[in-house]
C-alpha positions as CSV (number, residue, x, y, z in Angstrom):
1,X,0.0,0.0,0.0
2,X,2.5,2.7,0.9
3,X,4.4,2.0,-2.7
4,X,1.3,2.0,-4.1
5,X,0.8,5.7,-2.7
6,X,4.0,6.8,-3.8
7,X,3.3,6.0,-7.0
8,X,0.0,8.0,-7.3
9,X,1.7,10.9,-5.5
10,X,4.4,10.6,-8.3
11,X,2.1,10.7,-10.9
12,X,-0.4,13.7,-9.7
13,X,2.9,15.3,-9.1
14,X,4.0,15.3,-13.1
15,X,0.4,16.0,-14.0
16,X,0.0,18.9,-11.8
17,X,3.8,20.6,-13.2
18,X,2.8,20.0,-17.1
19,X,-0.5,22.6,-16.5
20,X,1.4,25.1,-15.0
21,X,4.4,25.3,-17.9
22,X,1.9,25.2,-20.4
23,X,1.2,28.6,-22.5
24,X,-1.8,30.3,-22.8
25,X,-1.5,32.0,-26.1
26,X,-4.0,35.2,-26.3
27,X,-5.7,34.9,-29.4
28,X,-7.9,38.2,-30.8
29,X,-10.6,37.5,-33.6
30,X,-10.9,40.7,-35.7
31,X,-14.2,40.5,-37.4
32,X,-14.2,41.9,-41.2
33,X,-17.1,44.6,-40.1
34,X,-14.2,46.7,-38.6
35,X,-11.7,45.8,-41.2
36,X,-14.0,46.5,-44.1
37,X,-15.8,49.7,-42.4
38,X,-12.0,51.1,-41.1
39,X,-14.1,51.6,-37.7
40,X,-12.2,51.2,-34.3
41,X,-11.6,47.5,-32.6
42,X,-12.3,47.1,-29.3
43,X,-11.8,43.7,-27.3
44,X,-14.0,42.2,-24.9
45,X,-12.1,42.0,-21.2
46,X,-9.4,39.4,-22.3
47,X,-7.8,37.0,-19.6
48,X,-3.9,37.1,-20.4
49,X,-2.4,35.6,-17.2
50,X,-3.6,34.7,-14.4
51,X,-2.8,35.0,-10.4
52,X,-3.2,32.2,-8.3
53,X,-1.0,33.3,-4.8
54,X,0.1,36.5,-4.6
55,X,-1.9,40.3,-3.5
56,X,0.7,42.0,-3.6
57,X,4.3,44.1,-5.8
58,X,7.5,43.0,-5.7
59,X,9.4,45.6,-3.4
60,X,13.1,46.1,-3.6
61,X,15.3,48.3,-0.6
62,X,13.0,48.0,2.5
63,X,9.8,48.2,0.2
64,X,10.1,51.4,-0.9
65,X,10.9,50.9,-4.9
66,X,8.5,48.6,-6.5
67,X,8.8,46.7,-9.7
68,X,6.5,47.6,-11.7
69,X,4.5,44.8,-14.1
70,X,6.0,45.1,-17.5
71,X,5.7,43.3,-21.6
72,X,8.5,42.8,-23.5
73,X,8.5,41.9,-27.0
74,X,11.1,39.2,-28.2
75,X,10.2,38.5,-31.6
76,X,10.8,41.8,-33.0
77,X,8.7,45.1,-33.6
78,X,6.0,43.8,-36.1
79,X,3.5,40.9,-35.7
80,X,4.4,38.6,-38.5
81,X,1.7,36.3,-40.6
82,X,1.7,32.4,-40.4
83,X,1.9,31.8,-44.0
84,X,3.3,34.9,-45.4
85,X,6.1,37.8,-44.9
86,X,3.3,40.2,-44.5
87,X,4.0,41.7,-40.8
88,X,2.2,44.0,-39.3
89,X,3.7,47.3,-36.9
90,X,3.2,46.9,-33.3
91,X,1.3,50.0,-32.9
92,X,-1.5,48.0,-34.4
93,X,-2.9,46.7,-31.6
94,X,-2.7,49.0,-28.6
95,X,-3.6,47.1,-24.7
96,X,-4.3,48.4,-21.0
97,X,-4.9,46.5,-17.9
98,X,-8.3,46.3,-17.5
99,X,-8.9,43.8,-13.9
100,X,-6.8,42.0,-11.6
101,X,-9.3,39.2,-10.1
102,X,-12.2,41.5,-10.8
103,X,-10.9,44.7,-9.9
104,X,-8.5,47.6,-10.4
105,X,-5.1,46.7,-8.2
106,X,-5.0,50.0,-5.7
107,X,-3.9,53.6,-7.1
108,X,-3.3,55.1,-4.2
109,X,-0.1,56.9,-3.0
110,X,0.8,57.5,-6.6
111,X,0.1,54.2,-7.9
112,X,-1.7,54.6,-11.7
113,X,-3.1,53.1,-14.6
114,X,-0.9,53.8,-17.8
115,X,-3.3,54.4,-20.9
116,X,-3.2,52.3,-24.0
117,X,0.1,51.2,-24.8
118,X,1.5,49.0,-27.4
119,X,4.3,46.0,-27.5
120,X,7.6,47.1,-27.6
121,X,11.1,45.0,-27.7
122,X,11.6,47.4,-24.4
123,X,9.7,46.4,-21.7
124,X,6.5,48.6,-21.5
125,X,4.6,48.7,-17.9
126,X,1.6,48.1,-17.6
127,X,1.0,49.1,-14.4
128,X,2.3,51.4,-12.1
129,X,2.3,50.6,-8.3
130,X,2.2,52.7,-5.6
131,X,5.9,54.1,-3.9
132,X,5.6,51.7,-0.6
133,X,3.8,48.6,-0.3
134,X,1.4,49.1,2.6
135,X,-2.1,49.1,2.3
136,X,-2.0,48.4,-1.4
137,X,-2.4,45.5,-3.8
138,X,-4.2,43.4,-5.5
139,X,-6.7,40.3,-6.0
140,X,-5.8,37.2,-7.2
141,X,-7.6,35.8,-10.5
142,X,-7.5,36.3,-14.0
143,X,-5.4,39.2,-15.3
144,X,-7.7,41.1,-17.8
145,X,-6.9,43.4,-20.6
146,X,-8.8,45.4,-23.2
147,X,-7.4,45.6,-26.7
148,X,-7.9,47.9,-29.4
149,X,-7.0,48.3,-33.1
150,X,-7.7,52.7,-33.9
151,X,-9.5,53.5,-37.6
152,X,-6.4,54.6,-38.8
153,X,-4.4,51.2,-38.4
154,X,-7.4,49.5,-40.7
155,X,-6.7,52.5,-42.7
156,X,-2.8,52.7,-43.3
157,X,-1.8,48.5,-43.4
158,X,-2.8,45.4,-44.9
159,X,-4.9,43.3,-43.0
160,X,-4.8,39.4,-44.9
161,X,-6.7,36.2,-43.8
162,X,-4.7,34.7,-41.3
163,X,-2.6,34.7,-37.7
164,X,0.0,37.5,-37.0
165,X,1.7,36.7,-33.8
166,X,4.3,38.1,-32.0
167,X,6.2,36.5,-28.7
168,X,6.2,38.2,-25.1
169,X,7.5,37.9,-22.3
170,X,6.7,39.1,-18.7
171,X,8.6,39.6,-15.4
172,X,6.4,38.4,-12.6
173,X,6.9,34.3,-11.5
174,X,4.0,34.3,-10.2
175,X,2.1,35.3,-13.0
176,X,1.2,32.7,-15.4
177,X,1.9,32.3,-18.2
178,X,5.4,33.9,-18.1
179,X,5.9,33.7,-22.0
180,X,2.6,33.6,-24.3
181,X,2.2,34.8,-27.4
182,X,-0.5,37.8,-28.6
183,X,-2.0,36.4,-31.7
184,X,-4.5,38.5,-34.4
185,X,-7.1,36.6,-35.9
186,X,-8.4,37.6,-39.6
187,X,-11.1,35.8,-41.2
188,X,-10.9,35.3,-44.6
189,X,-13.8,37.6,-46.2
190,X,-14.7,39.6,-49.4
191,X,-17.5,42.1,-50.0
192,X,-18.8,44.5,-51.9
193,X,-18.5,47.9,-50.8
194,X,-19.8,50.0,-53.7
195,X,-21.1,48.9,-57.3
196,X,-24.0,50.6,-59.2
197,X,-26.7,48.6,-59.2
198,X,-28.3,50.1,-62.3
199,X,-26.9,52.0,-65.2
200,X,-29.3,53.7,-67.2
201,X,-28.1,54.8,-71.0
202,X,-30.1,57.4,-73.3
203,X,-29.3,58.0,-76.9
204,X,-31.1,61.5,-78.3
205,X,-28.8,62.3,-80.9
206,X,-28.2,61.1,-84.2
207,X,-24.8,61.7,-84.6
208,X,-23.9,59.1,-81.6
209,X,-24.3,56.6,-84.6
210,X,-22.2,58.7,-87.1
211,X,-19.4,58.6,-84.7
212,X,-16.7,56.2,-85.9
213,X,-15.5,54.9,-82.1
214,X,-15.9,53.0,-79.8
215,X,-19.1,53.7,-77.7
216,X,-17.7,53.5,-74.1
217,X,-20.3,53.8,-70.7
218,X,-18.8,53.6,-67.2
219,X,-20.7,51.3,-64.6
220,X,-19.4,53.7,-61.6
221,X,-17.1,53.3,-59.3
222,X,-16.9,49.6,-57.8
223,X,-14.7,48.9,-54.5
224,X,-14.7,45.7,-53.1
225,X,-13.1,44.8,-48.9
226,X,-11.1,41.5,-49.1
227,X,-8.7,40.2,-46.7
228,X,-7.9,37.4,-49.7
229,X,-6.6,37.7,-52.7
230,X,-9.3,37.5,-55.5
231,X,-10.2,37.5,-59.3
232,X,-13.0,39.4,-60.8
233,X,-15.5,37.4,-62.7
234,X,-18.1,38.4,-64.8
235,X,-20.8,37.6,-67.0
236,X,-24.4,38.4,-68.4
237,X,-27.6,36.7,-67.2
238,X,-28.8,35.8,-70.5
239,X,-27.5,35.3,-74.1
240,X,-29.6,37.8,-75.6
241,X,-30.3,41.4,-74.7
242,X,-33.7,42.2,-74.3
243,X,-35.6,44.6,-76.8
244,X,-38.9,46.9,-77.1
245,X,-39.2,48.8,-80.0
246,X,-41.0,52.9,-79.1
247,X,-44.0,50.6,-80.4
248,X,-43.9,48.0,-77.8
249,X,-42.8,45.5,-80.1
250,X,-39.7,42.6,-78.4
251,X,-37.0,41.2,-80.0
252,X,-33.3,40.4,-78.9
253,X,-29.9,41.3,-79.6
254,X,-26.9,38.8,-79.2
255,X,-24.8,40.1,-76.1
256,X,-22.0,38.9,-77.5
257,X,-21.8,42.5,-79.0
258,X,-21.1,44.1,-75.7
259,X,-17.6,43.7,-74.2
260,X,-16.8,44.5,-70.9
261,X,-13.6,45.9,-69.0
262,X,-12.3,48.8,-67.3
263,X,-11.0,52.6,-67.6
264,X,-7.6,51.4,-66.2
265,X,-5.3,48.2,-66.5
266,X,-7.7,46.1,-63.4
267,X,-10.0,44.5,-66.4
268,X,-9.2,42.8,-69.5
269,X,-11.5,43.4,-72.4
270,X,-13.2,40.5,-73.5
271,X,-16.9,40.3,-75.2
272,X,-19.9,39.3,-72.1
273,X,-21.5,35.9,-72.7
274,X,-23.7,33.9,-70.8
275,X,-20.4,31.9,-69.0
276,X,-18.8,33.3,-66.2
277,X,-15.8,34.4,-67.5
278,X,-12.1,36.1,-65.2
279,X,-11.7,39.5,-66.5
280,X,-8.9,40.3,-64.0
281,X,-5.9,40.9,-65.6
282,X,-4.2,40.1,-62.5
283,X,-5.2,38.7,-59.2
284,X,-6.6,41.9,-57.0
285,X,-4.5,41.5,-54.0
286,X,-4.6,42.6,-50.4
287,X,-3.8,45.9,-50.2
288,X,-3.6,48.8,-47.7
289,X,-6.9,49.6,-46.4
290,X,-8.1,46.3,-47.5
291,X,-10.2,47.6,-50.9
292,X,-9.4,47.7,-54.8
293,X,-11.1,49.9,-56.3
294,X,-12.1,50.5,-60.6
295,X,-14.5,51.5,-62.8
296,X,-15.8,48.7,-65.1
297,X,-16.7,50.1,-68.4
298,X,-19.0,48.6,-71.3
299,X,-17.7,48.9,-74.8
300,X,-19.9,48.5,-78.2
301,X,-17.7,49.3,-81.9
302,X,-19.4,51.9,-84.1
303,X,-20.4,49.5,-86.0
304,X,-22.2,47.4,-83.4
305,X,-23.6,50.3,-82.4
306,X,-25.1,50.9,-85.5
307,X,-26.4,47.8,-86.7
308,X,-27.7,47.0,-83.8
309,X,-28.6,49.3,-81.1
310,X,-30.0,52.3,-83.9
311,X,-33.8,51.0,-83.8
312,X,-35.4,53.5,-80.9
313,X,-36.8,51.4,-77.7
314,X,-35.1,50.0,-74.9
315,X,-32.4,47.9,-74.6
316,X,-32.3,46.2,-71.2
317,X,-30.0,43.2,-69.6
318,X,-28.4,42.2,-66.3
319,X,-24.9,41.7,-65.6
320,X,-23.8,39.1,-63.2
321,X,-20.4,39.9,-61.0
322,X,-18.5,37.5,-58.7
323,X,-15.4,38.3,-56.6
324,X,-14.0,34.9,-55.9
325,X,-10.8,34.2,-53.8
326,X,-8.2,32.6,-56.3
327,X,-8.0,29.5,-54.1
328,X,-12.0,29.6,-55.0
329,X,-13.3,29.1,-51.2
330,X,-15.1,32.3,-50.9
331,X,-17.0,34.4,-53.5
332,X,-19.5,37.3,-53.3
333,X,-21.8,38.0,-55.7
334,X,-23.5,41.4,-57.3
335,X,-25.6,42.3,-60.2
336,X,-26.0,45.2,-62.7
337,X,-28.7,46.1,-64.1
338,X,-28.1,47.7,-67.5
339,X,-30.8,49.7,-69.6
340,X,-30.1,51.6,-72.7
341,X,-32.8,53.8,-74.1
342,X,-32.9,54.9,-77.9
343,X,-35.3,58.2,-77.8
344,X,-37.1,58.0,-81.3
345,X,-35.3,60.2,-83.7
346,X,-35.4,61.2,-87.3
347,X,-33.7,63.8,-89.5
348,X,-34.1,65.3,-93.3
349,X,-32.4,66.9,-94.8
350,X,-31.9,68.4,-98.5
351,X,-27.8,69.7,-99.5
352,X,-27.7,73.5,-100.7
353,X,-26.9,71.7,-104.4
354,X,-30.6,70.4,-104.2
355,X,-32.3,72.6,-102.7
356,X,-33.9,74.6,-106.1
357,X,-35.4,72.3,-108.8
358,X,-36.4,74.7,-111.6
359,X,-38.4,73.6,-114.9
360,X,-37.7,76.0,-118.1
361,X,-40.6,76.2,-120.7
362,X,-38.5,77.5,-124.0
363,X,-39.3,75.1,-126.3
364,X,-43.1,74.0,-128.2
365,X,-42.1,70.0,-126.4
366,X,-41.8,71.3,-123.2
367,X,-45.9,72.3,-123.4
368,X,-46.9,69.5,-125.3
369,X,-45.3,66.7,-123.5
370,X,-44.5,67.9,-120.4
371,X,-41.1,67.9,-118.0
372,X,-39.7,65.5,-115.4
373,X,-36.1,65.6,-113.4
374,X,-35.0,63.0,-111.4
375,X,-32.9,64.5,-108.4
376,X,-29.9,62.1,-106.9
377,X,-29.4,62.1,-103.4
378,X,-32.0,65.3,-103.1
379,X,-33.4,64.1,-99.6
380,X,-30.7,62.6,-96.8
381,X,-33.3,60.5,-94.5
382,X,-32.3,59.0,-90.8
383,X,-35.2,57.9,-88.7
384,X,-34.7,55.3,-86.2
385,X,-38.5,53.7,-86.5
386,X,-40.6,52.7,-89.4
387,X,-41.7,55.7,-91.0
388,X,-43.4,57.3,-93.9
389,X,-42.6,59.4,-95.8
390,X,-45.2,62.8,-96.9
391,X,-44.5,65.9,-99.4
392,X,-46.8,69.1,-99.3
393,X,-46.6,72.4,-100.3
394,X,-47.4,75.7,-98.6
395,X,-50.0,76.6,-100.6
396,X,-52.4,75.4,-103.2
397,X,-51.1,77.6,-105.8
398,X,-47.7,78.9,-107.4
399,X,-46.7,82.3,-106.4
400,X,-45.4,84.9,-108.7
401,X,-43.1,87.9,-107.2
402,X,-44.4,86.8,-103.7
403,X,-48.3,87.3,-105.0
404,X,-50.5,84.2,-105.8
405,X,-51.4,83.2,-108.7
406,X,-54.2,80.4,-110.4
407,X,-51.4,78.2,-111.4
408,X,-52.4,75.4,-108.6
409,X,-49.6,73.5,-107.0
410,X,-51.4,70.5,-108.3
411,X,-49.8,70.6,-111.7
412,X,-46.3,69.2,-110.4
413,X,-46.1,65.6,-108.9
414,X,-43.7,64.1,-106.7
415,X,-42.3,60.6,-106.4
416,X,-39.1,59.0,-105.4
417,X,-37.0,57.1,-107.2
418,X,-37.8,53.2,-107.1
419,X,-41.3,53.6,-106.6
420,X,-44.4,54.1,-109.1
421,X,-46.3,56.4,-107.0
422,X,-46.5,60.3,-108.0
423,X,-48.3,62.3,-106.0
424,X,-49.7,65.6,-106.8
425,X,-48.7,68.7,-104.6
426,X,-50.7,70.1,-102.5
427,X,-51.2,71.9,-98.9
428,X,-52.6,68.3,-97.5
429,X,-49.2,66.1,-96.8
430,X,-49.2,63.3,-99.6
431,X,-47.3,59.9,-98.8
432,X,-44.5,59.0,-100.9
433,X,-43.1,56.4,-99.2
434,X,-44.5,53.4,-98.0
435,X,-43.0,51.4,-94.9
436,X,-39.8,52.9,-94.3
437,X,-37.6,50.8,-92.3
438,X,-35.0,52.3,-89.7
439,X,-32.2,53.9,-91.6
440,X,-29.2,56.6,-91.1
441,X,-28.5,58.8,-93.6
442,X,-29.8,57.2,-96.5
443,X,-30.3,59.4,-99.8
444,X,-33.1,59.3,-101.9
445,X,-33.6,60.2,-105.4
446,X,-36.4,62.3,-105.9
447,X,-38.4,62.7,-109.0
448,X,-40.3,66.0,-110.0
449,X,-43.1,66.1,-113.2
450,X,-45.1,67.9,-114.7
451,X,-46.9,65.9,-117.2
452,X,-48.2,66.9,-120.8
453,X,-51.8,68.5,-119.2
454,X,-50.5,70.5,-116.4
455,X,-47.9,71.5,-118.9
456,X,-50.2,72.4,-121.7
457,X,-52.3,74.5,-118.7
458,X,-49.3,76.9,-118.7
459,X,-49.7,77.8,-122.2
460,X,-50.8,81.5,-122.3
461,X,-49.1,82.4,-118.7
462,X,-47.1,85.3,-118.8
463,X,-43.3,84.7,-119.1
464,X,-41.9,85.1,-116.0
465,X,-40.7,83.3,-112.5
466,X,-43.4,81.0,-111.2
467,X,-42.3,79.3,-107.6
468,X,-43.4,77.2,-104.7
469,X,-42.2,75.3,-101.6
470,X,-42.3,72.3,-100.8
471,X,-42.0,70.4,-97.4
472,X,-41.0,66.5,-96.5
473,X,-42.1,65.2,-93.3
474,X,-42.0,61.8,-91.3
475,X,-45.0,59.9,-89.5
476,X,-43.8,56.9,-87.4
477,X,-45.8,54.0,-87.8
């Protein structure tokens, strides 16, 4: 029995003397809210040693001069990352005592509480006792300490996924653990910070299509937190673009016509499809302050442009983003939606060359059979909706020397060039062409007559100047 008890004794003995050597590393979880948001860290009351025997400073020279509680780096000036030479400066985190089992230890006959420090290679105090050790002390417990990271430390440094350590040391036996290590926690996180949710485009000008570049729109700024490094994806939420003509009628466009990248050298340029697709043209790393920032940009060619985004309506799809870590554990989604609107929009207009079309009666044919000119490229159309075409003049009769006269208007007809249909002029608009299709800057031949009986009507007039206007004007339809 009494070896037996030895033995036991022995063992309880080991047991008891592994607890007390082991460390008890402080470990501070920094959640991405205060990372992201650059807003000020501050710790919960954090047990870093703890007091099991004494209530009371160590006094040197008859207990006047007390040794005051210090932390001493000895891994350096930085807190350095697990996996990476990333380090971080040991202002960073900034500490102050916050209980000593429960309480303040007594302040009294100058004994004081230093503010917030940080680690230092030096040893820092961390409390300051009073001059003489009567009547002041301490409980024993858990030592506690409140830890803070300020705004401007998210601000100014780097802040990747991951532990940064550094080692200290402390001077009191008594308090355990003698050696521990201070250890920052950051969790591995991306988000979105700004993006435009919509971009709305309007076209109201003609000569947007007449413009031989590129048609470039900016989707704002976009800034996106990340403690990892990530790649920028992209891509749209359908093949086609959705269409409705001014009319209400739908129809698609391919999206492959649009491109996407960005006003700087963040984004490739590649054209959108209905795959997600890496425009980054590098991996956006961890940077200071813990946000990239650029300005995606959409890009059609003037031909594109053109061919397929002249008709008026509106134009309307959604872009699908994803910022996903390059290891591919984390990714955060947003979505664009895009709308491009064509405001109807039509133009004629008649060159300075073609802007008089005059008939001369000089000769017996010219009365008898009657006069027709056929004018190239009189009229220069653009209309972005299916149109027609009218003519009319201002009044119902020609107008000599400013006066009227009875030569009505009705004696010249009107056509255009490809088409059988001659109208005769007069005040009332008069269609000359049928279903017009969307079209820029097209040029029509126009065709003036006067046939053989409004000809012959001018027999007898007196020989002079005999004139008239004439207008051209669009209806949708």
């Amino acid at each position: 029995m009494k070896k037996m008890r030895a033995f036991l004794i022995g063992i309880f003995t080991v047991f008891c003397g592994s607890t007390v050597t082991k460390a008890q590393d402080v470990y501070l979880s920094v959640p991405d809210n205060n990372i992201f948001n650059r807003s000020e860290f501050t710790s919960v009351p954090t047990r870093v040693m703890t007091n099991a025997n004494r209530t009371n400073w160590d006094y040197a020279f008859l207990g006047l001069l007390p040794t005051a509680p210090t932390f001493t780096s000895v891994s350096g000036p930085t807190f350095t990352h697990s996996s990476s030479s990333l380090t971080l400066p040991s202002s960073t985190l900034l500490w102050q005592l916050e209980s000593m089992g429960g309480q303040l230890p007594y302040t009294g006959l100058s004994g004081y509480l230093p503010g917030f420090q940080s680690f230092s290679t030096s040893a820092v105090k961390w409390f300051e006792p009073p001059s003489i050790s009567i009547g002041g002390g301490f409980n024993r417990g858990n030592i506690n300490f409140t830890f803070k990271i300020p705004s401007s430390q998210f601000s100014a440094n780097a802040f990747r996924a991951g532990n940064y350590s550094m080692d200290i040391t402390q001077n009191y036996n008594d308090f355990t653990p003698r050696n521990f290590k201070t250890i920052l926690v950051i969790p591995s996180s991306i988000r979105w910070i700004t993006n435009s949710l919509t971009k709305y485009i309007e076209i109201s000008s003609l000569n947007d299509y007449r413009n031989a570049s590129t048609r470039v729109w900016d989707l704002g700024n976009t800034e996106i937190a990340n403690t990892v490094d990530f790649n920028f994806w992209a891509k749209a939420a359908s093949t086609n673009i959705q269409f409705t003509s001014s009319k209400g009628v739908p129809g698609t466009r391919n999206i492959g016509s649009v491109k996407l990248g960005s006003n700087g050298a963040s984004l490739t340029t590649k054209a959108l499809s209905s795959d997600f697709q890496n425009f980054s043209a590098a991996n956006f790393s961890v940077v200071a302050g813990n946000r990239n920032s650029f300005i995606p940009q959409l890009y059609v060619s003037a031909e594109d442009f053109k061919n397929f985004f002249f008709e008026a309506g509106t134009y309307t799809f959604e872009l699908n983003f994803n910022a996903g870590s390059t290891d591919n554990s984390i990714n955060s989604l947003q979505n664009t939606a895009v709308q491009l609107k064509v405001l109807p929009l039509s133009e004629i207009t008649i060159p300075s060359s073609g802007r008089n079309v005059n008939f001369n009666f000089n000769t017996a044919a010219h009365y008898t059979d009657g006069q027709s000119q056929m004018i190239p490229n009189q009229i220069m159309l653009s209309n972005n909706e299916n149109f027609e075409l009218y003519v009319k003049s201002d009044e119902n009769y020609f107008k000599k020397g400013g006066l009227q006269t009875s030569i009505n208007s009705n004696i010249l007809q009107i056509g255009v060039d490809g088409s059988s249909v001659n109208v005769p002029l007069s005040k009332t608009p008069q269609k000359i062409l049928f279903n017009g299709t969307p079209v820029l800057d097209r040029g029509l031949n126009v065709r003036y007559t006067i046939p053989p009986a409004g000809a012959q009507s001018l027999v007898g007039k007196e020989n002079t100047t005999y004139s008239i206007n004439v207008y051209y004007s669009f209806t949708a339809i």
